[in-house]
C-alpha positions as CSV (number, residue, x, y, z in Angstrom):
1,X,0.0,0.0,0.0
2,X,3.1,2.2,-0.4
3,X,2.4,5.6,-2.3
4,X,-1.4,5.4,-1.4
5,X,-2.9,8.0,1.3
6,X,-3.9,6.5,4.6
7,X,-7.0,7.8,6.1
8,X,-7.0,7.4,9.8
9,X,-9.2,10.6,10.6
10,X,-11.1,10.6,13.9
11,X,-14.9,11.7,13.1
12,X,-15.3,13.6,16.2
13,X,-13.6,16.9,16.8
14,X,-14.0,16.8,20.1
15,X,-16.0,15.3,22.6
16,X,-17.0,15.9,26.4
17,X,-18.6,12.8,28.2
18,X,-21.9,11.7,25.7
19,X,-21.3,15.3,24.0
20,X,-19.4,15.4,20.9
21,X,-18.4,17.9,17.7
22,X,-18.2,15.8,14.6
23,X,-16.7,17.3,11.5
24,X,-19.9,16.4,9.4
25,X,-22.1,18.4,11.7
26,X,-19.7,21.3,11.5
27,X,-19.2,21.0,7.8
28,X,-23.1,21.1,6.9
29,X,-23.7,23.6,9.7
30,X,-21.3,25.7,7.7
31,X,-22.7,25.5,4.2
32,X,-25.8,26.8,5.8
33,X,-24.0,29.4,7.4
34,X,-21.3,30.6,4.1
35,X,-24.1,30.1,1.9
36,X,-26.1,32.7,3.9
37,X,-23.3,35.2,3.5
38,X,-23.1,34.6,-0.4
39,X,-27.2,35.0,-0.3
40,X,-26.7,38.3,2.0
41,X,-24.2,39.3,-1.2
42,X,-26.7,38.4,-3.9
43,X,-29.8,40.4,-2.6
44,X,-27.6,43.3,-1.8
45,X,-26.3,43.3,-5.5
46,X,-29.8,43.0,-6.5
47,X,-31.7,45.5,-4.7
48,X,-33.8,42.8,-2.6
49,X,-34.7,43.2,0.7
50,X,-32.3,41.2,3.5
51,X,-35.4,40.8,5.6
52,X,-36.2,38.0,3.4
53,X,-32.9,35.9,3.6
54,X,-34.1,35.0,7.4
55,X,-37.3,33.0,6.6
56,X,-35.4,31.5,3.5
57,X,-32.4,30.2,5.5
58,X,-34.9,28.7,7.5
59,X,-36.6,26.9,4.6
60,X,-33.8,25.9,3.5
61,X,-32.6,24.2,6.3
62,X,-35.8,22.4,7.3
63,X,-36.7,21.4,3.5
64,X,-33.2,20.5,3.3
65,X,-32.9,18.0,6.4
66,X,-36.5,16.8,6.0
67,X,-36.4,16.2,2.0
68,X,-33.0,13.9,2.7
69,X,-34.3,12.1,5.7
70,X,-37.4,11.0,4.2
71,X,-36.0,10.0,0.8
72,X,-33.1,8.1,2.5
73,X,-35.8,6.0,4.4
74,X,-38.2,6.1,0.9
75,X,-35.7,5.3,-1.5
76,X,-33.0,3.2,0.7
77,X,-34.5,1.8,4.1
78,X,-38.6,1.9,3.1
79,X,-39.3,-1.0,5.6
80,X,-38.1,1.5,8.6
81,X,-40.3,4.3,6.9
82,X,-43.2,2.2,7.5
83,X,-42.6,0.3,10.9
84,X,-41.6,4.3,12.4
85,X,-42.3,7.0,10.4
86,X,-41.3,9.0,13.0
87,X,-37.5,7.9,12.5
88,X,-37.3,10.8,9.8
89,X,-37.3,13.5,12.6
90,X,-36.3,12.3,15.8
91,X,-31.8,12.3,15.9
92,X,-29.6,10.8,15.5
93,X,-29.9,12.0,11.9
94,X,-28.2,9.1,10.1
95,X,-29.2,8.6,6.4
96,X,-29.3,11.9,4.2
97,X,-30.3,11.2,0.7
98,X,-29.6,13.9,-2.0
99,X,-32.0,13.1,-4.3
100,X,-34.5,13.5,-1.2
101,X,-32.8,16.3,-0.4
102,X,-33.2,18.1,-3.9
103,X,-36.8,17.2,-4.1
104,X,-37.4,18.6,-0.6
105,X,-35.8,22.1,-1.4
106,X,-37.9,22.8,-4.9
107,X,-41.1,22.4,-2.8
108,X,-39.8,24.5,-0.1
109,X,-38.6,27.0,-2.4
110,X,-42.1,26.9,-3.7
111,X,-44.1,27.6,-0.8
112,X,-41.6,30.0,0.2
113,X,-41.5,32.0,-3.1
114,X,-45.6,31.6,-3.0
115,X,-45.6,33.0,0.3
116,X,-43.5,36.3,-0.5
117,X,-44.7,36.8,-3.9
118,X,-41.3,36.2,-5.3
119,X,-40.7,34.7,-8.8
120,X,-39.9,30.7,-8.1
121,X,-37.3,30.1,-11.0
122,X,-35.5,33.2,-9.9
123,X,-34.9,32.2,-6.2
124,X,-34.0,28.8,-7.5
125,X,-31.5,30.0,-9.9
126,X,-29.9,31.9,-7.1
127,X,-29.8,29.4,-3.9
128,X,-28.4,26.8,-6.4
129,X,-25.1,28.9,-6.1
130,X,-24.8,28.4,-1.9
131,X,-26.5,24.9,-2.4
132,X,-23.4,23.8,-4.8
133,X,-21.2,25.0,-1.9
134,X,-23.0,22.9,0.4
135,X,-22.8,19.7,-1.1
136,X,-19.0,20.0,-1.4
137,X,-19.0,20.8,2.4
138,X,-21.4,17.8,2.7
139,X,-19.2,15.2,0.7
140,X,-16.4,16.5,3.1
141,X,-17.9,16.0,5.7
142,X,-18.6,11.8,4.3
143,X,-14.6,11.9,3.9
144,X,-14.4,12.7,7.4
145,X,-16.9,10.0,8.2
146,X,-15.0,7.4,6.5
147,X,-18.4,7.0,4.4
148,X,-19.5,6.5,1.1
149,X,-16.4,4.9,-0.1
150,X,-15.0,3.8,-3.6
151,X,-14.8,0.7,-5.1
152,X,-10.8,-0.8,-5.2
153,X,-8.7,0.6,-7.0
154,X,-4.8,0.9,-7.3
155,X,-4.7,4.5,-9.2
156,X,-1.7,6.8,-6.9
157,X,-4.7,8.9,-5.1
158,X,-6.6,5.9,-3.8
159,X,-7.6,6.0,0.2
160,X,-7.1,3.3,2.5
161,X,-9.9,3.8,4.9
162,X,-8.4,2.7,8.2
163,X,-11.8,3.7,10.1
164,X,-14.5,2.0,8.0
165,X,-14.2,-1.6,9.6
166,X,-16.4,-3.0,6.3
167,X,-14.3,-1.9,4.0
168,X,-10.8,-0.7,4.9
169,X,-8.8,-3.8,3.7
170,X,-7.4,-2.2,0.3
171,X,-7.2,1.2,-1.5
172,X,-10.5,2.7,-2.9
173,X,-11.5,5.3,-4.5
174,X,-12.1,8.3,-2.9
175,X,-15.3,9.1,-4.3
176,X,-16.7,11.7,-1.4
177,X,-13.4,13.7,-2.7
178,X,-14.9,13.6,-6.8
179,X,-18.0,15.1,-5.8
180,X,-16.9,17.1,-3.5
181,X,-14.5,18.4,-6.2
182,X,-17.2,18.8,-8.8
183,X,-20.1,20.5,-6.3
184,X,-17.1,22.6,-5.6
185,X,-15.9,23.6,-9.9
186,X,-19.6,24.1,-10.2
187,X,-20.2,27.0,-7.5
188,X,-18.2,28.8,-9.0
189,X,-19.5,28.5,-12.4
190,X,-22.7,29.6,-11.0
191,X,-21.5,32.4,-9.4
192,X,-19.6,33.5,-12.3
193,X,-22.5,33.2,-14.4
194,X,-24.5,35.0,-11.9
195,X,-22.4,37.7,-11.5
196,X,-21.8,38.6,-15.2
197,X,-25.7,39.1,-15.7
198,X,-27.5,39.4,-12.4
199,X,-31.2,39.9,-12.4
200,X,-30.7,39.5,-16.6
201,X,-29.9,36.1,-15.8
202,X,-32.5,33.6,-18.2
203,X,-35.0,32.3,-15.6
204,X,-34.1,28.3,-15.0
205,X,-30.9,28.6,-16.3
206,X,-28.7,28.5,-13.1
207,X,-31.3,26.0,-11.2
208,X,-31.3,23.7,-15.1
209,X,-27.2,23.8,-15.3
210,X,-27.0,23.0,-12.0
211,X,-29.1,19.3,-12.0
212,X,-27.5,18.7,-15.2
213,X,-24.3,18.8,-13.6
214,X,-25.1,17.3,-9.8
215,X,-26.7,14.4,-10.9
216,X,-25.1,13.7,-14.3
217,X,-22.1,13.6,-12.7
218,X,-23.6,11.5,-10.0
219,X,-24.6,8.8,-12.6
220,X,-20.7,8.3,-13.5
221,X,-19.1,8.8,-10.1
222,X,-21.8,6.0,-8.6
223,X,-19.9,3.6,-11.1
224,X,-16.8,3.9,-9.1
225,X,-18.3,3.7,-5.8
226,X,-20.0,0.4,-3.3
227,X,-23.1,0.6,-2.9
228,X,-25.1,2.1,-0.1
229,X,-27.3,-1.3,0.9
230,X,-27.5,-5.1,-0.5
231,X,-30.8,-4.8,-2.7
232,X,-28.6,-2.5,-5.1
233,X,-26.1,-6.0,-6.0
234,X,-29.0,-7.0,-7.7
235,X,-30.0,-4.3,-10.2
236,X,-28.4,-3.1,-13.3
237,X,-28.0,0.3,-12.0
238,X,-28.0,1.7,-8.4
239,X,-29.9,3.4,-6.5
240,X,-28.5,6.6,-7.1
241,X,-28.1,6.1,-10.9
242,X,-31.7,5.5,-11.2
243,X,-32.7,8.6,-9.1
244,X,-30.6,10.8,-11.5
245,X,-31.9,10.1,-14.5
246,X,-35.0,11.8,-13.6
247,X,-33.4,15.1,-12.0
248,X,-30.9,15.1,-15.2
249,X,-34.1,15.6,-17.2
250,X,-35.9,17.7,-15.2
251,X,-32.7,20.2,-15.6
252,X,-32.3,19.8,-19.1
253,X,-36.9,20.9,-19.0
254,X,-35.6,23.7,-17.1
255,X,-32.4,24.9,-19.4
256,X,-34.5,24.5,-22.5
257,X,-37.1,27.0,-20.5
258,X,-34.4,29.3,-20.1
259,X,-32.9,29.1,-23.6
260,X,-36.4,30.1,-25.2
261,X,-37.4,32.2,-23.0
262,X,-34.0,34.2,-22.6
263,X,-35.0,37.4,-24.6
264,X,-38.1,37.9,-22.3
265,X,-38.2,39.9,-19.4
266,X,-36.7,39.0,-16.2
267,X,-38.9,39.4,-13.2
268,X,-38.1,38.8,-9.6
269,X,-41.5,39.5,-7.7
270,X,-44.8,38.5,-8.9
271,X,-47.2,40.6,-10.8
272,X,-49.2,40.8,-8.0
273,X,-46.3,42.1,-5.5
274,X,-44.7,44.5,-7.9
275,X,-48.4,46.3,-8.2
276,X,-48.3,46.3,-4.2
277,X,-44.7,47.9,-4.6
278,X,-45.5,50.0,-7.0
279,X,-48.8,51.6,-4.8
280,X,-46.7,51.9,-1.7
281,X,-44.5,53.9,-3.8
282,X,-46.9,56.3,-5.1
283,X,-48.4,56.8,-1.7
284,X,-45.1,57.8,-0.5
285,X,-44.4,59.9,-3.2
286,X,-48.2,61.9,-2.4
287,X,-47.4,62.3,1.2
């Protein structure tokens, strides 16, 4: 096993009797918490009011951690869904599922967009951005774990997992690191994409580029990894391969939007909340 990296890292930070800081909590905790700065950055640069970015970091979070509980017990453990449902929201919170996780933030971002009057495509195409950022921190966070390894291989970056008693005999790929890599080459694309047009920005371009990317990427990097439970041996494609094929199309239904749409006018608000702006305006200006 000369030349190959050896991965003895301890999970926990720290710990103080039954209380412990793991790296994974830290890591997720802080995609919430960077990505909130990056949102602060975005509304500023876009004339929207910060007072929103509260009750979105809060959808976010809730959609987020609800949306990959429930599809890791739906889609992975459905037998445990059933027996205790109630396993999806009582800790420890073992079992996130990204696909769950994707789902569960398009219908938050819908009811919170329907809530504030705020276009839906436009809030998705920005909170894609911080949401790349976080899956890199999450993916981290599974190297830290010792989770989610790769398959054997003998290529001069392969891991030896010291800590992952089930599989920690040879070198594997470290497949946490490739998509941590590629959530993290994708941000920035986003961003710099973002940046160059701002509210000109085709609607369901960013949110369309960015499942294109996730979960096509996903599809090839699932080739190199073991899979997540025994069932999976027996099909053709795993679990997470299967899952991607509908998000890859969805994206490609939302960059084709964007593409024949691009020439139209971008709105942020709603019809309906630009009026209201527009009175409260006027009112002001009479006074």
């Amino acid at each position: 096993m000369f030349g190959y990296i050896i991965w003895d890292v301890n999970p926990e930070i720290f710990s103080i009797g039954s209380f412990s800081i793991r790296w994974y909590g830290l890591l997720f905790a802080s995609g919430f918490l960077v990505g909130q700065r990056i949102m602060t950055h975005v509304f500023r640069k876009e004339g929207i009011k910060e007072t929103l970015l509260d009750s979105l970091l809060l959808t976010m979070v809730i959609a987020t951690v609800l949306g990959a509980r429930f599809g890791h017990f739906l889609f992975y453990e459905p037998e445990v869904l059933l027996k205790n449902p109630l396993q999806v929201i009582t800790p420890p919170f073992a079992g996130l599922a990204s696909h769950g996780a994707a789902i569960g933030i398009l219908l938050g971002l819908f009811i919170y967009a329907r809530n504030k009057k705020m276009s839906f495509l436009w809030v998705c195409d920005r909170i894609v951005i911080v949401v790349a950022l976080a899956g890199c921190f999450i993916r981290l966070g599974n190297l830290m774990n010792s989770e989610i390894v790769g398959k054997v291989t003998d290529v001069p970056w392969a891991f030896v997992f010291t800590r992952n008693y089930e599989f920690t005999q040879y070198p594997r790929h470290p497949a946490q690191l490739y998509e941590a890599i590629a959530c993290l080459v994708l941000c920035f694309i986003l961003f710099r994409l973002w940046s160059q047009r701002k509210s000109q920005t085709p609607q369901g371009m960013l949110v369309g580029i960015f499942l294109i990317w996730v979960f096509g990427l996903r599809f090839v990097i699932e080739f190199f990894k073991e899979n997540q439970v025994a069932f999976e041996n027996e099909l053709a494609y795993n679990m997470g391969q299967i899952l991607s094929i509908p998000v890859v199309l969805l994206g490609v239904i939302f960059l084709i939007y964007a593409l024949r749409n691009k020439d139209k006018k971008q709105v942020t608000f709603t019809d309906s909340a630009a009026e209201e702006a527009n009175r409260a305006e006027s009112q002001v200006a009479k006074s």
